[in-house]
C-alpha positions in Angstrom: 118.2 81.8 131.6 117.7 83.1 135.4 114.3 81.5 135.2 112.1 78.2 134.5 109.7 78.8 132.3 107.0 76.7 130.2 108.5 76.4 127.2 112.1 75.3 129.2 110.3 72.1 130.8 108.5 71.5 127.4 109.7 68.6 124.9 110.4 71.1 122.5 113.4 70.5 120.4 115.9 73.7 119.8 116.9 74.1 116.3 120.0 73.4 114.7 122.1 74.4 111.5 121.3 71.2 110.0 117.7 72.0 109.7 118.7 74.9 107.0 118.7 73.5 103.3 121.2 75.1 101.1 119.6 77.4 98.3 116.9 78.1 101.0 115.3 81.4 101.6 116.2 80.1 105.2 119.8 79.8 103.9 120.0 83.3 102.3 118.8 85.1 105.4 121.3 83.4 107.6 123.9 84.2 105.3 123.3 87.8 105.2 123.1 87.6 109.1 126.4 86.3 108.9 127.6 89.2 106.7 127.2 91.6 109.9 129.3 92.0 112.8 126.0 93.6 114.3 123.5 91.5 115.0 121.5 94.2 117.4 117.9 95.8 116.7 119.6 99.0 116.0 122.0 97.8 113.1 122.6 99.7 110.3 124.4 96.9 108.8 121.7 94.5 108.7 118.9 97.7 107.4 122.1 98.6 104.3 122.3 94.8 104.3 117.9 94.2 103.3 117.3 94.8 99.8 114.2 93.0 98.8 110.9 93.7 100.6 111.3 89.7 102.0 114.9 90.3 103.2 113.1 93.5 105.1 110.2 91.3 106.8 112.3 88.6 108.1 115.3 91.2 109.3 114.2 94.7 109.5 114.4 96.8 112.9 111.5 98.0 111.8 109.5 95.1 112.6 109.2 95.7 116.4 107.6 99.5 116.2 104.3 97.9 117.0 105.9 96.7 120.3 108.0 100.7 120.3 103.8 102.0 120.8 103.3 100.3 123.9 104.5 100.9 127.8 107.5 99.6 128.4 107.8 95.6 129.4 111.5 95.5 131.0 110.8 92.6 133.7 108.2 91.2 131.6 108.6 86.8 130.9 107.8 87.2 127.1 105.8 84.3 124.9 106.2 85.0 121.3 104.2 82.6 118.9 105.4 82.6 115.1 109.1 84.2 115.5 109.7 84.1 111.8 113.4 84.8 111.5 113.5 86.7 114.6 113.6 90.4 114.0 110.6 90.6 116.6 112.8 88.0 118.6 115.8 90.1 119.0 114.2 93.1 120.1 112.1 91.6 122.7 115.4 89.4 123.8 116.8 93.3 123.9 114.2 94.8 126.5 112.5 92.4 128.2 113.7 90.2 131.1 113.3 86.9 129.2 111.8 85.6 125.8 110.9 82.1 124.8 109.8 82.3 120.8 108.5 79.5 119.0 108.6 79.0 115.3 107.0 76.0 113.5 109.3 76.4 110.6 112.5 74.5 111.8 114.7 76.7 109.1 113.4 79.8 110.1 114.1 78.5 113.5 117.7 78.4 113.1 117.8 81.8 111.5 115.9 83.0 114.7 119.0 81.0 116.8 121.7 83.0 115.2 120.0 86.4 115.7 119.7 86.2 119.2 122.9 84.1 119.7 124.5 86.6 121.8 121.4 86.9 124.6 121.3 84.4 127.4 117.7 85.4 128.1 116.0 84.3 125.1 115.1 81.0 124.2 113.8 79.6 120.7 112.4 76.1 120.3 110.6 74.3 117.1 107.0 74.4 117.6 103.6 76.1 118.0 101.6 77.1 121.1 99.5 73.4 120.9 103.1 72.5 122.3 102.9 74.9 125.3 102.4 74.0 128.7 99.1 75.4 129.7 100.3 77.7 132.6 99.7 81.1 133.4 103.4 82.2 133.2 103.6 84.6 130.8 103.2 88.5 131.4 103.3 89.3 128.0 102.3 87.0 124.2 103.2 88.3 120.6 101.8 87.2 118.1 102.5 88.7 114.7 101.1 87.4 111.4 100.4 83.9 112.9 96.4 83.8 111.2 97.6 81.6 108.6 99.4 78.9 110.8 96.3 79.0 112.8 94.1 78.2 109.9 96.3 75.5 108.6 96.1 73.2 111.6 92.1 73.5 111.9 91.4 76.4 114.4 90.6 79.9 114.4 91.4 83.2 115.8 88.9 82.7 118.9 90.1 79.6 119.8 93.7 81.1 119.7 93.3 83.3 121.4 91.7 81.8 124.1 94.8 79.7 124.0 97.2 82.9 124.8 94.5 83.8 127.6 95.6 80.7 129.2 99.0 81.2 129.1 99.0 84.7 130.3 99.8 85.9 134.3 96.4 87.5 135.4 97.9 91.3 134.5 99.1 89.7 131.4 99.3 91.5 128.1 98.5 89.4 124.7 99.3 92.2 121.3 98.3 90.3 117.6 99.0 91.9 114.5 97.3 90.8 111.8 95.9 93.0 108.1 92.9 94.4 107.6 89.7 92.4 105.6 88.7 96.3 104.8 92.5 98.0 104.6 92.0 101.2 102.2 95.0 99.8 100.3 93.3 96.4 99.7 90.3 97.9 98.9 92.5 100.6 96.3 94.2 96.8 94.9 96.9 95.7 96.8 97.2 92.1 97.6 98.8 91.0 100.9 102.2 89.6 100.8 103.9 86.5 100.5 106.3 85.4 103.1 108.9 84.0 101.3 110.1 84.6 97.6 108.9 81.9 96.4 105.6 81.3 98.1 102.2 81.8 96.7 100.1 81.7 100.4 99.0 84.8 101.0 98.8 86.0 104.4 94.8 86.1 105.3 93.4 89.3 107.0 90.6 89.9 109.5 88.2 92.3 110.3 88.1 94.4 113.4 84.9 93.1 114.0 86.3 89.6 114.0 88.9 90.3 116.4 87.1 92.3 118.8 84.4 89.3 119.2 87.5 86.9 119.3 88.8 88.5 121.7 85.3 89.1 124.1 84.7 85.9 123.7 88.1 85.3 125.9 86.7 87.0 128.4 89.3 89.9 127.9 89.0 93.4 126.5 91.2 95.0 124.2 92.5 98.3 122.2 92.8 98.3 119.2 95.5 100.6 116.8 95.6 101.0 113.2 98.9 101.0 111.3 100.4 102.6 108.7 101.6 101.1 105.7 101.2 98.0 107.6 101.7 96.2 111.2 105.0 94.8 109.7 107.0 98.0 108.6 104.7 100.8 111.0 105.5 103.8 109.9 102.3 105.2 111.7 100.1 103.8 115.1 96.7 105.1 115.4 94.3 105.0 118.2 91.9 106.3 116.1 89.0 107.3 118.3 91.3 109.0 120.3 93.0 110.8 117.9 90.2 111.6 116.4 88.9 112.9 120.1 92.5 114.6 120.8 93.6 116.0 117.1 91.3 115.0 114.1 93.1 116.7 111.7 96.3 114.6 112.4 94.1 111.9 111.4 94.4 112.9 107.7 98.3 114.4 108.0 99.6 111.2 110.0 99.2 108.7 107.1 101.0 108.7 104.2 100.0 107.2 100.7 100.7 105.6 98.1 102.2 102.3 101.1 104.9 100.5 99.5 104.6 98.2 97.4 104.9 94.0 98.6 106.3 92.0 96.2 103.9 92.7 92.9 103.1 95.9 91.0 99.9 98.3 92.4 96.8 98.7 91.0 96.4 102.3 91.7 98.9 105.0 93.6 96.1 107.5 94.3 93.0 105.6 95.2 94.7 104.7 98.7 94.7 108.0 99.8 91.8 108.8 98.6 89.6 105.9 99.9 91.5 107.1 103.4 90.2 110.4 103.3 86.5 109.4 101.9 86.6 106.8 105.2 87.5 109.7 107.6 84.8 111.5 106.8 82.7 109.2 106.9 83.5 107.9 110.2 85.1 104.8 109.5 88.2 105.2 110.0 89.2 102.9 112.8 87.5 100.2 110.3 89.5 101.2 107.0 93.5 101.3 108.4 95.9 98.9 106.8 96.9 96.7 109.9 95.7 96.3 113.1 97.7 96.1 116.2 95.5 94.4 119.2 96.6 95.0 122.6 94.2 92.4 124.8 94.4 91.6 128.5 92.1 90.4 131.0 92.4 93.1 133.0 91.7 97.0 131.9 95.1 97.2 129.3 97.4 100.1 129.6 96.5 103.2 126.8 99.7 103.6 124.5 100.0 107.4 123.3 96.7 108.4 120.7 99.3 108.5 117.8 102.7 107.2 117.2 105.3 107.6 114.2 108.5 106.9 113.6 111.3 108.6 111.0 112.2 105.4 108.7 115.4 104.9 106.9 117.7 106.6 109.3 120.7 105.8 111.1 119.8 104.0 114.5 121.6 107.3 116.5 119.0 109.5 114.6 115.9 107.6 114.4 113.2 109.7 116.2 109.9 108.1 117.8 107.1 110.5 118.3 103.7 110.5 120.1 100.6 112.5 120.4 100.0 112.9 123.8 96.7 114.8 125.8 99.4 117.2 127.6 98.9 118.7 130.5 95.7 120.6 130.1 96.8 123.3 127.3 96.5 121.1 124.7 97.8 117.8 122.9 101.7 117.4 122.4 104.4 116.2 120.7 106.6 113.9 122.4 110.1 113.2 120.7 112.6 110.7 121.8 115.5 108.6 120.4 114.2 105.7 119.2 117.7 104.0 120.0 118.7 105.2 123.0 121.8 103.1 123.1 122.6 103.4 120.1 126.5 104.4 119.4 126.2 108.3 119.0 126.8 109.7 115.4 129.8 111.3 114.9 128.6 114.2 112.4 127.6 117.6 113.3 123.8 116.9 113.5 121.8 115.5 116.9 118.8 114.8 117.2 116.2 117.1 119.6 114.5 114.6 122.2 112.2 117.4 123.4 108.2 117.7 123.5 106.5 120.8 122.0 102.3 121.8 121.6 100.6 120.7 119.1 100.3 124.3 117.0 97.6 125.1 114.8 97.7 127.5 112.0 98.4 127.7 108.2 101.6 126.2 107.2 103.8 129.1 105.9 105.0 127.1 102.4 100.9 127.3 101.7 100.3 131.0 102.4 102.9 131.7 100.0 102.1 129.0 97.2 98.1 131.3 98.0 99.9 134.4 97.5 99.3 136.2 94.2 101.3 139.5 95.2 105.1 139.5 95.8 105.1 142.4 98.6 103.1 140.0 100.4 105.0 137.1 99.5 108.1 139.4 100.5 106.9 140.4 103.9 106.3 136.6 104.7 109.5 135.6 103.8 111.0 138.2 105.6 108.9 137.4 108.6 110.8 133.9 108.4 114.0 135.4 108.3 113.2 137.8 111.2 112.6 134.3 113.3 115.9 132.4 111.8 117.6 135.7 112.9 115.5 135.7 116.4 116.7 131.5 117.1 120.2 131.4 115.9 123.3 132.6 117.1 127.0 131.5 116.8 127.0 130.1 120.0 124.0 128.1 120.3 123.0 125.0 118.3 121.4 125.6 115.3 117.8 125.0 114.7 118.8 122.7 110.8 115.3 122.3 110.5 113.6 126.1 111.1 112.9 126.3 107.3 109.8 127.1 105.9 108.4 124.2 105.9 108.1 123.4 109.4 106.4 127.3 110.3 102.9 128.1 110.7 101.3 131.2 110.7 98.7 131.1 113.5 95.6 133.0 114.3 97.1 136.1 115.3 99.5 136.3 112.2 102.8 135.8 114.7 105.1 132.8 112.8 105.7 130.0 114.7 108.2 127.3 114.2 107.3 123.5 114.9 108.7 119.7 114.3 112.3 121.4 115.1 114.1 118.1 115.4 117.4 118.7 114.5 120.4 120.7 115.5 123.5 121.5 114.3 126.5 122.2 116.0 127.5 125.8 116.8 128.5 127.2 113.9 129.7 130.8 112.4 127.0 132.8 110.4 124.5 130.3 111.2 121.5 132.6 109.9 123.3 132.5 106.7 123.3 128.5 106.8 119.5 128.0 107.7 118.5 131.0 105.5 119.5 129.3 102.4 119.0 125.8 103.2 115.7 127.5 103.6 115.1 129.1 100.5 116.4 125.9 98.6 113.7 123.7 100.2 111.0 126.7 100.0 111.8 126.7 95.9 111.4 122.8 95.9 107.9 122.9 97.7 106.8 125.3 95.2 107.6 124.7 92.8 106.9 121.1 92.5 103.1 121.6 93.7 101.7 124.7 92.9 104.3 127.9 91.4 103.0 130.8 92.8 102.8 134.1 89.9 104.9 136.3 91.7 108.0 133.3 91.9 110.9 134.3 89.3 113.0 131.0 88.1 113.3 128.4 85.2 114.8 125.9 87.4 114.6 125.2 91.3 117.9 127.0 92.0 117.1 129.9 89.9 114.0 130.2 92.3 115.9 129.4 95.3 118.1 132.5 94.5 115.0 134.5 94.0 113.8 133.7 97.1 116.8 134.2 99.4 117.7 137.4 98.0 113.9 138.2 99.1 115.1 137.3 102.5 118.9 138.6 102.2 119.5 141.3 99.5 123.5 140.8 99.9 123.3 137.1 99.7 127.1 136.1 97.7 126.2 135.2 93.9 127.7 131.3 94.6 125.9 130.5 97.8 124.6 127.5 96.0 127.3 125.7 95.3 127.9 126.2 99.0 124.9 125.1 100.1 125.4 121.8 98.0 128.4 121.3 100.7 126.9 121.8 103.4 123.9 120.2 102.6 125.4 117.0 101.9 128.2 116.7 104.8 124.6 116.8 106.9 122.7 115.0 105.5 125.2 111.8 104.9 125.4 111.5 108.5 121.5 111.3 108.5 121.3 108.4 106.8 123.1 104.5 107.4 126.7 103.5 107.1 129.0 101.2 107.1 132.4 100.1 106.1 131.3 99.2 103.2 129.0 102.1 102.6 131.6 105.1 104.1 130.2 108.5 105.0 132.6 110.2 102.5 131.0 108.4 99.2 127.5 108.9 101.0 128.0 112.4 100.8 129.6 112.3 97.4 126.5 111.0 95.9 124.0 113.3 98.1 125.8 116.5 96.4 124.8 114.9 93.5 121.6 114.2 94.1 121.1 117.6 95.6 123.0 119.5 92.7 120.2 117.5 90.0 118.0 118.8 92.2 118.9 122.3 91.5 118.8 122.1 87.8 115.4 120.0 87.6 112.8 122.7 85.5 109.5 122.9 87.0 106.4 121.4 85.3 104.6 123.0 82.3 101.3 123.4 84.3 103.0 124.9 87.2 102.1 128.7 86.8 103.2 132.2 85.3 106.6 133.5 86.7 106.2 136.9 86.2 105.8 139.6 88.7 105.4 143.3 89.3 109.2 143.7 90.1 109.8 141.5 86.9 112.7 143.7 84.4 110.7 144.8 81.4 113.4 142.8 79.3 112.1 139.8 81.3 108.8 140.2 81.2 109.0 140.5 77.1 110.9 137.5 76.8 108.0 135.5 79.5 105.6 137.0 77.3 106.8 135.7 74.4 107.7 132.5 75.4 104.0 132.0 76.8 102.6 133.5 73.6 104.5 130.8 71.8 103.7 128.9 74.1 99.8 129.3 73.6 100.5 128.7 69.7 102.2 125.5 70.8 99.2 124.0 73.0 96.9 125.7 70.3 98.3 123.7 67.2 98.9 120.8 69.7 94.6 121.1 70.5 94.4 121.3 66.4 96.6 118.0 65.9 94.8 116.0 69.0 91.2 117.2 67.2 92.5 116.2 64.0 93.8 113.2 65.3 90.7 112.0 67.1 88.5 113.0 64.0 91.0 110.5 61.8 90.6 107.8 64.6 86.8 108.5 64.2 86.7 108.2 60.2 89.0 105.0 60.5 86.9 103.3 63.0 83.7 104.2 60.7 85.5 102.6 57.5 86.6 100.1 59.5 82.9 99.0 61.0 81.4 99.4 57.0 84.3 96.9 55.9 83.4 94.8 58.8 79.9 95.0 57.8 80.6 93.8 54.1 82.6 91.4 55.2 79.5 89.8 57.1 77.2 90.3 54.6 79.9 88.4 52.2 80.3 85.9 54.6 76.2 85.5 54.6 76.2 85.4 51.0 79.0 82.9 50.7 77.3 80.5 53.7 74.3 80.8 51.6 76.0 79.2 48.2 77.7 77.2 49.9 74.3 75.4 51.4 73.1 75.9 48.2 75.5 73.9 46.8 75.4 71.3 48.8 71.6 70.6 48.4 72.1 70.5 44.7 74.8 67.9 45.5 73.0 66.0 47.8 69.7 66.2 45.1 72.6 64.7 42.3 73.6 62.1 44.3 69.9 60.8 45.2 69.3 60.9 41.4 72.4 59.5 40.7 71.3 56.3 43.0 67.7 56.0 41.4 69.3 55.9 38.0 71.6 53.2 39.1 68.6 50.9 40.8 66.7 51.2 37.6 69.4 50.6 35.4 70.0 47.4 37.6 66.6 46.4 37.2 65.1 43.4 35.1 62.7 46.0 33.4 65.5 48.2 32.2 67.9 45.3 30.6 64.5 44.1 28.8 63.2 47.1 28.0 66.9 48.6 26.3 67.1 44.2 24.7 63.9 45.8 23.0 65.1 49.2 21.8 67.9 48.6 20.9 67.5 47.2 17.7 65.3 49.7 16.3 67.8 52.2 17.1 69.7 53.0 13.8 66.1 53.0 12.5 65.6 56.3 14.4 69.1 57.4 13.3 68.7 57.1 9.6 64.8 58.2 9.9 66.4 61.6 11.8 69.1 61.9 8.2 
């Protein structure tokens, strides 16, 4: 390290090996570490290597887009309290000048150790912040999921807080992470997650309420984000007053729902998004996101962008970070960069477009046609798309991959405009051609799997994708599909992660197949009529009598279902008048059966009386007396 710090003059021990049990959760991590050759926060290895959602916590690159959000720390003396197994850790060791993490949790500790084996400047020691030095040192603290330590040893968020505060330079930053009390998807059922497989302490959750008064009571003020699914794997960062100032509508677009699941089935996978969008009208939404993300400092802190989102699941060399920025005065923008910068470049034909565009408004394109109920209109939208594929490509320029339908609005004045381009594709001949059909592919997905249009000819989603890009190109060749599933799945295999063990070849192998299932996947029942004015007559008889059957089929199906429920009905009413006999048998039967034993109880009493008076002096005289006059009465009876 170039520099003394706290934690470096502290009696802190370092952790070793030995503190790792064998069978471990502690031990599985470090062995999967130990399976990569790339130990870096961009590694595609380790992201291939995490299966389970635990493995992704502890390991994930993802972990650090809270910290992506904010303004860059490069010479920054780092503090971070709770380093779990160090995916936080390595990034921080990656960008900042130097880190000292502490981690109560010895095990974890040594997984930590091996991460960041490779960087001088970071520093990781057995402990928690009680164990700190009290000196103002640090110029930035992180503090991710640490509310559950803190509550185990007596104290609460204030008091840590106040803690940081004292640790921190007088510019210093601290950022805690911690879940929502009110997150839409605990309120839809969700329960937050374990931190090891075999844990049952859940991690607890605050409100913002709680954490804004924690953090006044400090004396510092803060900003506060919302994430999206969570704080641990942010897929979205919201400052939602701003947002909501700068572009309310991404407020609703931004977010996307059902979150993935922890480590337990969910309750419900549409109440999340709907309690979302109930919240944001009402107002509420800056107290009804999943995570928050606190950035606190003594001084005024620094205002990350009003919105930032990441592409997931990519190849570091292709992962995109994007924020919503105020612009310059026309408007909000866009601002795309590589998430990765140093990241080895990909070696396929796709790059991605670090580039900043408006934020457009208008009516997405693939929605105008799903509204359309006339094919010439449909057809002179389509054609309006092709006109701007034809106006942005040449053979000489890279391509615009992503200028599909999808990603065009219509604005006010009916001109078609073309947004989130983030791709391009190396010069290549007939380019038109290539974007035309990966268009009409993705145009026949999108409607067909939400809401078929009338006017859309098809059975299955390549059928329609033909219909449509003959809409666009009459002379399209009769197998363009089966070279679109080529093309389509050279590309997209260099999208996604590799490795020597997961080749680019066999990636691509299994994207043609997914894409060519794709193709042949038949569109819902309920997904409208395909026929059209241009339909052949031979066509339209055979869709009318497949609908008319059809209407006979849902008819008798109505008839069965009636039937059905009327049975259920008749059984349930036999079965309540059975039950209702039964009872009354049941009464009957208690009834005898107290009956019974009162006459038994009455015999026995007798039975006793008889037996006292037979043992009575009275009753051996009296039958002494009878006795002999006995056969008298016999004979006198003959």
């Amino acid at each position: 390290m170039t520099a003394a710090t706290p934690l470096s003059s502290a009696t802190l021990r370092s952790p070793s090996q030995d503190d790792v049990d064998a069978g471990s959760h502690a031990a599985h991590l470090l062995d999967l570490l130990r399976s990569c050759t790339d130990l870096s926060t961009a590694s595609d290895e380790i992201e291939l290597a995490c299966t389970t959602w635990h493995e992704r916590y502890h390991l994930s690159t993802v972990r650090a887009n809270i910290l992506r959000a904010l303004p860059p720390h490069g010479d920054a003396i780092v503090l971070e309290v709770g380093a779990r197994a160090g995916a936080v850790t390595r990034h921080l060791g990656e960008t900042s000048a130097m880190v000292d993490a502490i981690e109560p949790d010895p095990a974890l500790a040594a997984v930590v150790a091996h991460r960041c084996s490779d960087l001088p400047s970071v520093d990781v020691r057995v402990g928690w912040i009680d164990d700190v030095p009290t000196e103002p040192r640090y110029d930035l603290i992180v503090a991710v999921d640490v509310l559950g330590e803190v509550q185990r040893r007596g104290a609460d968020l204030a008091s840590f807080i106040q803690q940081c505060r004292s640790l921190l330079t007088p510019g210093g930053r601290l950022v805690l992470a911690v879940d929502n009390t009110d997150g839409v998807r605990f309120l839809a059922g969700d329960a937050t997650p374990t931190l090891a497989p075999s844990g049952d302490d859940r991690l607890p959750r605050a409100s913002r309420d709680e954490i804004e008064r924690a953090v006044r009571g400090a004396g510092m003020t803060s900003v506060v984000l919302g994430a999206f699914p969570d704080h641990r794997t942010a897929r979205t960062l919201l400052d939602v007053e701003r947002l909501e100032a700068l572009a309310p509508s991404m407020l609703r677009v931004l977010p996307s729902f059902p979150s993935p699941t922890y480590d337990g089935p969910r309750a419900n996978d549409t109440a999340e998004g709907r309690l979302w969008s109930a919240a944001v009208d009402a107002g509420t939404a800056g107290e009804s996101v999943n995570g928050f993300v606190a950035i606190a400092s003594a001084a005024e802190p620094a205002l990350p962008a009003a919105a930032t989102f990441w592409s997931l699941g990519r190849r570091a060399s292709l992962s995109a970070t994007n924020r919503v920025l105020p612009g310059d005065g026309s408007g909000p923008v866009v601002e795309r960069s590589l998430t990765f910068p140093d990241a080895p470049p990909v070696d396929g034909p796709l790059r991605l477009r670090p580039h900043t565009e408006p934020l457009m408004r208008g009516t997405p394109l693939t929605q105008a046609l799903a509204d359309c109920t006339d094919l010439d209109a449909a057809r002179d939208l389509i054609r309006g798309w092709s006109s701007l594929v034809e106006r942005s490509t040449s053979d000489q320029q890279p391509v615009p991959w992503d200028l599909i339908p999808r990603n065009v609005l219509i604005r006010e004045d009916g001109e078609l405009a073309a947004f989130d381009q983030e791709w391009e594709l190396e010069p290549t001949p007939a380019a038109g051609d290539l974007v035309r059909r990966r268009g009409a592919f993705w145009l026949a997905y999108d409607l067909v799997t939400s809401r078929r249009p009338v006017w859309l000819c098809g059975t299955t989603i390549g059928e329609s994708a033909d219909f449509l890009l003959r809409l666009a190109q009459p002379d399209a060749p009769a197998d363009w599909l089966r070279t679109f599933f080529d093309q389509e799945s050279i590309h997209m295999s260099h999208v996604w992660p590799t490795t020597p063990r997961h080749p680019q070849p066999a990636r691509a192998r299994r994207e043609r197949n997914s894409v060519s299932s794709l193709s042949n996947m038949i569109p819902p029942e309920d997904s409208g009529s395909v026929e059209s004015a241009d339909t052949p007559q031979t066509l339209r008889e055979v869709v009318e009598s497949l609908s008319a059957a059809n209407a006979d089929l849902r008819a008798e199906n109505e008839a069965l279902r009636f039937e059905q429920r009327r049975m259920a009905l008749t059984h349930r009413d036999h079965t309540v008048g059975l039950v209702a006999q039964l009872e009354a048998l049941r009464d009957r039967l208690a009834r005898a059966q107290r009956e019974s034993r009162r006459h038994k109880e009455r015999a026995l009493r007798l039975q006793e009386q008889l037996t006292s008076v037979k043992a009575s002096t009275s009753w051996r005289v009296g039958s002494q007396v009878v006795r002999p006059f006995a056969p008298l009465g016999r004979k006198r009876r003959r």
